[in-house]
DOSEVEX-209393 format. One record per residue: residue in three letters; z, y, x of N, C-alpha, C, O in turn. Coordinates in steps of 0.2 Angstrom, whole numbers, plus 2048, in hexadecimal, padded with zeros to 3 digits. Layout:
N
ALAZYXZYXZYXZYX...
//
This chain:
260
UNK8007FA80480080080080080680480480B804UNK7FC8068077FC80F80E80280D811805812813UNK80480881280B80C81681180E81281680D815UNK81180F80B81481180681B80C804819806803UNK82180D80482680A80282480B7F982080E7F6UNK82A8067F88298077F082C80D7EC82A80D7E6UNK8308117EF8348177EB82A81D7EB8288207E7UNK82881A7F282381F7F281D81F7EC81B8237E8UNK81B8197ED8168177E88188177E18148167DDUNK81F8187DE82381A7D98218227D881F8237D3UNK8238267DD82382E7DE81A82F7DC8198337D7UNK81682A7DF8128317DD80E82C7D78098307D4UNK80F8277D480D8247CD81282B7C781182E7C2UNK8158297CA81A82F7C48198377C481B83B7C0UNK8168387C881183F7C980C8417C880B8467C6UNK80883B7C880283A7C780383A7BC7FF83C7B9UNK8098367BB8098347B480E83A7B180D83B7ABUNK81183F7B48128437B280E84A7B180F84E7ADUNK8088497B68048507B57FE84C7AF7FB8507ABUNK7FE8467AE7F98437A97FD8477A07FA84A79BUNK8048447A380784679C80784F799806851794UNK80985179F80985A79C80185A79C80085D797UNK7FC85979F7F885C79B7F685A7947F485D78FUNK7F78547937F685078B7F984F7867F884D781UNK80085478A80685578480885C784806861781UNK80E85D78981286578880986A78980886E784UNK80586A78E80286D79180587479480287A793UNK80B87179780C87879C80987B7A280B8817A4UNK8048747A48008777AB8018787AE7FF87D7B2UNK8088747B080D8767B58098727BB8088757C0UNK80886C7BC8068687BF7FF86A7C17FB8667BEUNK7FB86E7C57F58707C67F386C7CB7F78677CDUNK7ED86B7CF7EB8687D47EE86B7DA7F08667DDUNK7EF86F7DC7F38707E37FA86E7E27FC86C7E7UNK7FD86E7DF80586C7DD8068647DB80B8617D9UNK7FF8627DA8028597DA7FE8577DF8008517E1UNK7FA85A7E37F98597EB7FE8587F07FF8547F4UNK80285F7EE8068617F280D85D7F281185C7F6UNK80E85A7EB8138567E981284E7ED81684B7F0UNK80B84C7EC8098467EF8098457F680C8407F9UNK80784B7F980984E80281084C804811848808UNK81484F80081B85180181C84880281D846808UNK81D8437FC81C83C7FC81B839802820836805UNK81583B805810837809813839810812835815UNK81783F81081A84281681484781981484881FUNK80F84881680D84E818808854814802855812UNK80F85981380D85E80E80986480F80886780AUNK8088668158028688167FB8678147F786B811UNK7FA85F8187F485E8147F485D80C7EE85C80BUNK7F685D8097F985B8007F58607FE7F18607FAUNK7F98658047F686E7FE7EF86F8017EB8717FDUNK7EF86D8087E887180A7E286D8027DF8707FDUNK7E38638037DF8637FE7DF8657F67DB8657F2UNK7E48657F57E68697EF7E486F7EC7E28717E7UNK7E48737F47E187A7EF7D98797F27D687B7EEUNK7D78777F77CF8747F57CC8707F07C68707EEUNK7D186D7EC7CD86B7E57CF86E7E17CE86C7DBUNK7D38747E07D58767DB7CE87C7DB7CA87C7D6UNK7CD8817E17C78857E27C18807DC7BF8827D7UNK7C187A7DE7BA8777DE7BA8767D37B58777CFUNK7C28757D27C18747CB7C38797C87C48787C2UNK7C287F7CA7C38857C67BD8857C27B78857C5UNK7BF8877BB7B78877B47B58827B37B18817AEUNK7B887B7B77B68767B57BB8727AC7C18707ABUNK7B88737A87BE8737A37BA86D79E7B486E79DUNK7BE86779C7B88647967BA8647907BE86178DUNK7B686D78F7B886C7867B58687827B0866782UNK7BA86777D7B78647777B885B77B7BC85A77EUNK7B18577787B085177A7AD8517817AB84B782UNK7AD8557857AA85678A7AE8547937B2857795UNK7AB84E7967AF84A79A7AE8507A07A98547A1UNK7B484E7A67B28527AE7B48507B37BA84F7B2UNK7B384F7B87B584D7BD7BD84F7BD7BF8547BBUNK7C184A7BF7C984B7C17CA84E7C67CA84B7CCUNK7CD8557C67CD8557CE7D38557D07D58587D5UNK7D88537CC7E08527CC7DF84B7D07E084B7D6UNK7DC8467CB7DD83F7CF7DC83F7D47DF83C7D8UNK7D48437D67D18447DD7D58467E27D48447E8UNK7D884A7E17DF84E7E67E284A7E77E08497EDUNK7E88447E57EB8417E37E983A7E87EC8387ECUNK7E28377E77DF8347EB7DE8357F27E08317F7UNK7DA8397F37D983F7F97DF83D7FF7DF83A804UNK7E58407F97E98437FE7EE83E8007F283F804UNK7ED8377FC7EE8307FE7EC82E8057F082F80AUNK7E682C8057E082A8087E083080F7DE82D813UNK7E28358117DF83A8137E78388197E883681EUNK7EA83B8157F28388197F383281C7F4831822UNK7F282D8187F782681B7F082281E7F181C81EUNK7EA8258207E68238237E682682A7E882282EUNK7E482C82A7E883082D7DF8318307DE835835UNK7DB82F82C7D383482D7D18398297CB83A829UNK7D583D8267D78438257D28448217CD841820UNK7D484C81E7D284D8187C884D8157C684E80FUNK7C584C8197BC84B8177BC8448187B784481BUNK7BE83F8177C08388197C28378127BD83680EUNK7C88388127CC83980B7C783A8047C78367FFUNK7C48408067C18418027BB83C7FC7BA83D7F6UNK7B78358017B68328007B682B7FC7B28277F9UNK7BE82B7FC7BE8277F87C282A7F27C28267EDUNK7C58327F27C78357ED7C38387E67C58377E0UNK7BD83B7EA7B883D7E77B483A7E37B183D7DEUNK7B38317E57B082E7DF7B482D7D97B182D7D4UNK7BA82B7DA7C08287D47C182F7D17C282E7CBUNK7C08367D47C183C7CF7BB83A7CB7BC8397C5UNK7B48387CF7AF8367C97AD8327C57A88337C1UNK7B082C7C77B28287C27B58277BC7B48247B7UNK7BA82D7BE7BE8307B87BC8307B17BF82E7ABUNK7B58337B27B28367AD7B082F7A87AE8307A2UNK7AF8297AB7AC8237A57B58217A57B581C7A1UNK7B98237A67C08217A47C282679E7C4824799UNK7C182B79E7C183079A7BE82F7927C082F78CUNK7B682F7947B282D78F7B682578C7B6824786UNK7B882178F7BB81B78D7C181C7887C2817784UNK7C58207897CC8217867C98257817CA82377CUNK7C582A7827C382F77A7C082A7787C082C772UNK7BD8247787B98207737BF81E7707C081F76AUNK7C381C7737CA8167707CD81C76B7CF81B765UNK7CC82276D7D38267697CF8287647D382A75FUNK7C78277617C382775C7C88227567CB824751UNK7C881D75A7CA8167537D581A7527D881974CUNK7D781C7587DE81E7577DF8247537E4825750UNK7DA8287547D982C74E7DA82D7477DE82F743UNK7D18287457D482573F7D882273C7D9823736UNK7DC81E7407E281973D7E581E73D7E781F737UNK7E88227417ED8267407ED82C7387F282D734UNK7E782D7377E48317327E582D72B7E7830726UNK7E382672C7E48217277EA8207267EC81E721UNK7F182172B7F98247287FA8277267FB827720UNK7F882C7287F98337257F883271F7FD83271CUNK7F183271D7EF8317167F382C7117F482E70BUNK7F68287147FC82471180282671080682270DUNK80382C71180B82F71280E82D71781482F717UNK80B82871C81182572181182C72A81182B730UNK81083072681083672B81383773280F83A736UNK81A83373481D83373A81882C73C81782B741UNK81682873881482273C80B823741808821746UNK80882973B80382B73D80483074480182E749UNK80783574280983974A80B83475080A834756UNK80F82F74D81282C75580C82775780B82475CUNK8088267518038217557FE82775B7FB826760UNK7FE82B7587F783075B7FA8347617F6838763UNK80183276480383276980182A76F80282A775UNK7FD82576C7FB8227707F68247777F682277DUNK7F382A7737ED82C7767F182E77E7EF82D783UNK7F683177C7FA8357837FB82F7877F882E78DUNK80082B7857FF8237897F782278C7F7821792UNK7F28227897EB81F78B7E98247937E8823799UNK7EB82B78F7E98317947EE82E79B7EC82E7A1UNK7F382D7997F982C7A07F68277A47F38297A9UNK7F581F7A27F08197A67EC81C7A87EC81B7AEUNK7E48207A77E181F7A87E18267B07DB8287B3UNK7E58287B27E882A7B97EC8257BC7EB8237C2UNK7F18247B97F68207BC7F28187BC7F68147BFUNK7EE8167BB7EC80F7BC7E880F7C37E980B7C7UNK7E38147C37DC8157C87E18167D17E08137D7UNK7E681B7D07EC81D7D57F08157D77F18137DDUNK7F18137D27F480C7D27F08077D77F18037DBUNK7EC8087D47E58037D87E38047DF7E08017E2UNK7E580B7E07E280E7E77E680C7EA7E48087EEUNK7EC80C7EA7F280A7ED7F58047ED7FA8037F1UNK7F28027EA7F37F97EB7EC7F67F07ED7F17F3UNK7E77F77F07E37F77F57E67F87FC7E67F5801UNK7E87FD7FB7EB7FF8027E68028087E0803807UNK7E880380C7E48068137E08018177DD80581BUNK7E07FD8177DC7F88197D77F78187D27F681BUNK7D87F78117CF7F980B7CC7FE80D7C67FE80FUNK7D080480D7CD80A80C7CA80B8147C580E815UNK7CF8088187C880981F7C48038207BF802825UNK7C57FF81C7C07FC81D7B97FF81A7B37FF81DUNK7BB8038157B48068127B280A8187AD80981BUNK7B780E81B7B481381E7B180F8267AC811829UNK7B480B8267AD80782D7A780482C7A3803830UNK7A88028237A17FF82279C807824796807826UNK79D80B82479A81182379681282979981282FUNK78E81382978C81582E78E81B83279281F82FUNK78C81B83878E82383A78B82883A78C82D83EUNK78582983478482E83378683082C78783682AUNK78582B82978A82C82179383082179683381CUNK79682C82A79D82E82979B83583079E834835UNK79783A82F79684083379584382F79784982EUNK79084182B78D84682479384781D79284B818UNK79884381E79C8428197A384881C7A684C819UNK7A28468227A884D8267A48558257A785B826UNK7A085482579D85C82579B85E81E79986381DUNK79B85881B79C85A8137A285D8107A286280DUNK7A78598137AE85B8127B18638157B5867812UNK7AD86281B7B086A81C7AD8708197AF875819UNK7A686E8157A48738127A587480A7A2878806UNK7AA86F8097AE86F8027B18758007AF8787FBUNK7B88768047BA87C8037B68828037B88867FEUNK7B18858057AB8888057A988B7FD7A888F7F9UNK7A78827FF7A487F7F57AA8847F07AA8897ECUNK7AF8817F27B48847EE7B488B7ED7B488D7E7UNK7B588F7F17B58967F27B18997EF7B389F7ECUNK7A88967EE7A28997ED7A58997E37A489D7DEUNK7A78937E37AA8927DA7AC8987D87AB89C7D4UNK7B08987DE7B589E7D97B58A47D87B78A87D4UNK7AF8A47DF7AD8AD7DF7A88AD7D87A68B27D6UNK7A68A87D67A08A77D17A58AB7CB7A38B07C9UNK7AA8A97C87AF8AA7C47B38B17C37B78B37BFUNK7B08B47CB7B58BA7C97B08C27CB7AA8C27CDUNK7B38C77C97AE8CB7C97AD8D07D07B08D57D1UNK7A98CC7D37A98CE7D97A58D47DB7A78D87DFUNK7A08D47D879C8D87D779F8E07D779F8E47DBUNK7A48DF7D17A78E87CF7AE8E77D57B38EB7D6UNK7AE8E37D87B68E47DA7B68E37E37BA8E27E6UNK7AD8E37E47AE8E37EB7B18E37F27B18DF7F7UNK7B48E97F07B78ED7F57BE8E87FA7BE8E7800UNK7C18E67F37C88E27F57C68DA7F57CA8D67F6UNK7C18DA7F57BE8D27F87BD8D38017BF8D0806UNK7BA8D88017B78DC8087BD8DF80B7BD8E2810UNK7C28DF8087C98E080C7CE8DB8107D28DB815UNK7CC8D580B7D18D080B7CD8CC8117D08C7815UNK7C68CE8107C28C98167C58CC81C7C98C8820UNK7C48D281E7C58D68237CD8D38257CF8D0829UNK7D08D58207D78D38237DA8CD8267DE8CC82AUNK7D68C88237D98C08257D38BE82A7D38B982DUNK7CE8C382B7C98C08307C88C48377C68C283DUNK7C98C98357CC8CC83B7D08D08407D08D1846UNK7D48D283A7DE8D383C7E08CD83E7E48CE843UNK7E08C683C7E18C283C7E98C08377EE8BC838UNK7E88C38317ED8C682C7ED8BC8297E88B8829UNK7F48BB8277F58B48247F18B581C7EE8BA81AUNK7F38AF81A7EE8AC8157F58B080E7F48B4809UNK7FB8AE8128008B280D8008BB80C7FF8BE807UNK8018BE8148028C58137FB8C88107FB8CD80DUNK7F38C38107EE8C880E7EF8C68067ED8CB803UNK7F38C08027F38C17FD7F88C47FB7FA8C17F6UNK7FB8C87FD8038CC7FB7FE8D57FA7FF8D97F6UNK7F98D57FF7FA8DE8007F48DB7FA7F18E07F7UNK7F28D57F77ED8D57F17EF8D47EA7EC8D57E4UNK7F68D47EA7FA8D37E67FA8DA7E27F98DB7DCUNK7FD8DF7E97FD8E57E87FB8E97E67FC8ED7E1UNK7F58E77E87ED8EA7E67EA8EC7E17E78F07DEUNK7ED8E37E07EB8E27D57F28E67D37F08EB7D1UNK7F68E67D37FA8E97CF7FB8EF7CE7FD8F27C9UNK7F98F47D47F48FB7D57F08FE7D17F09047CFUNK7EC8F77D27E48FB7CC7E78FA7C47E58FD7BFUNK7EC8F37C47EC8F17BC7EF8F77BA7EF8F87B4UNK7F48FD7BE7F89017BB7F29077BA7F09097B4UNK7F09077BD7EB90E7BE7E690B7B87E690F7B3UNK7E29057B77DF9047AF7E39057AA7E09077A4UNK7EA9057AB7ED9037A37EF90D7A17EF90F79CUNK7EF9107A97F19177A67EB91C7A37EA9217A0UNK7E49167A87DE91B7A47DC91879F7D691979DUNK7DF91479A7E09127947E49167907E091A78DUNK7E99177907ED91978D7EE92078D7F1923789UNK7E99247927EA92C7947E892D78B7E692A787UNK7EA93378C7E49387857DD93A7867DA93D78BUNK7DB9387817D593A7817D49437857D294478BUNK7D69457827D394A7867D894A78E7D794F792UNK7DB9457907DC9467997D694379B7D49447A0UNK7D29407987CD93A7997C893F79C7C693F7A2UNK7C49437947C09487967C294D79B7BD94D79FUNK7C795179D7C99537A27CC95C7A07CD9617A3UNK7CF9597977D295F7967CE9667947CF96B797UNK7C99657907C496978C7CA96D7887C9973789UNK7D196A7837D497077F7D79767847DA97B781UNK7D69757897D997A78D7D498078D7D698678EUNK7CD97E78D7C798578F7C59867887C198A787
//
């Protein structure tokens, strides 16, 4: 099992089933991708890398959302695997990525699998209802959450019962240009990510402080924390300054026409 005593492979199945259950119940979203990376890390004994891949797939699934009946890649489990595989191999995180990446994509026929089933628990649940047996209908259509929990905690379960052995096995079957072309894939992931996000925000009107922030952390040589502290500022700067040219008077707006 990686190397993994049993308290470990305990820890992070129950992380793994905890971030299943808040998104499919409370949904307080407390469990994000870099913070069940980071929890996995911690497990694994190393929480560095947890977060770097954490917040590399969290970039990458930003707008990634499946409304409606609409399946998507996992990139919770993805992290989760990764950050398995990336640690207790110790071929680090583009390696990692390899065998995390497809079980995120796999997800997606697990997904479609479970919303078929929740079709028929639906109805039955709907046909209590219709019955008057109301508590019996609600607690059935809480199965669905059970269904949603397995189908993370089963695939996690399975990667870890394979163990490290499997997993470099895969990786030596690999020629070496597939396992060279796969590391420089990985490194230009994060990238991938970044290019996401800037897609999502309004860069265009907001330039300036994108073009500060580069400046500062690339060559001040300003940390990843202080450049996003004076960005913190920055927004709470401008949001004060929009809210008071909001709220001014029409005529401070104009520039004070009842005066002349």
């Amino acid at each position: 099992m990686f190397g993994l005593n049993f308290v470990q492979v305990l820890l992070i199945l129950f992380i793994t089933a905890a971030q299943s259950f808040d998104l499919h119940g409370p949904q307080t979203m407390i469990f994000s991708t870099i913070l069940v990376s980071v929890l996995v890390g911690a497990v694994c004994g190393d929480t560095a890398t947890g977060l770097y891949i954490g917040a590399t797939l969290q970039l990458m699934g930003l707008g990634v959302v499946g409304l409606g009946g609409a399946s998507v890649p996992d990139f919770v489990l993805t992290a989760i695997v990764t950050t398995i595989v990336a640690i207790q191999t110790g071929q680090g995180y583009e390696i990692g990525m390899t065998i995390g990446l497809p079980v995120g994509m796999l997800s997606i026929y697990l997904d479609v699998f479970v919303k078929t089933v929740g079709v028929s628990i639906q109805q039955h649940s709907q046909k209590l209802v219709n019955e008057g047996k109301f508590d019996q209908g609600v607690n059935f259509i809480l199965t669905m959450t059970v269904l949603n929990v397995l189908r993370k905690v089963i695939p996690v379960f399975i990667i870890l019962i394979i163990g490290q052995a499997a997993s470099e096995a895969v990786v030596n079957l690999m020629p070496a240009w597939l396992y060279n072309g796969l590391q420089v894939a990985g490194k230009l992931l994060p990238a991938t990510g970044m290019a996401i996000l800037m897609n999502y925000m309004p860069i265009k009107r907001h330039w300036p402080y994108f073009l500060l922030g580069f400046v500062l952390f690339s060559y001040f040589g300003a940390t990843v924390f202080s450049t996003s502290l004076i960005g913190i500022a920055l927004a709470v700067l401008y949001y004060n300054q929009e809210m008071k040219a909001a709220t001014a008077p029409a005529s401070a707006v104009i520039g004070g026409m009842e005066d002349e």
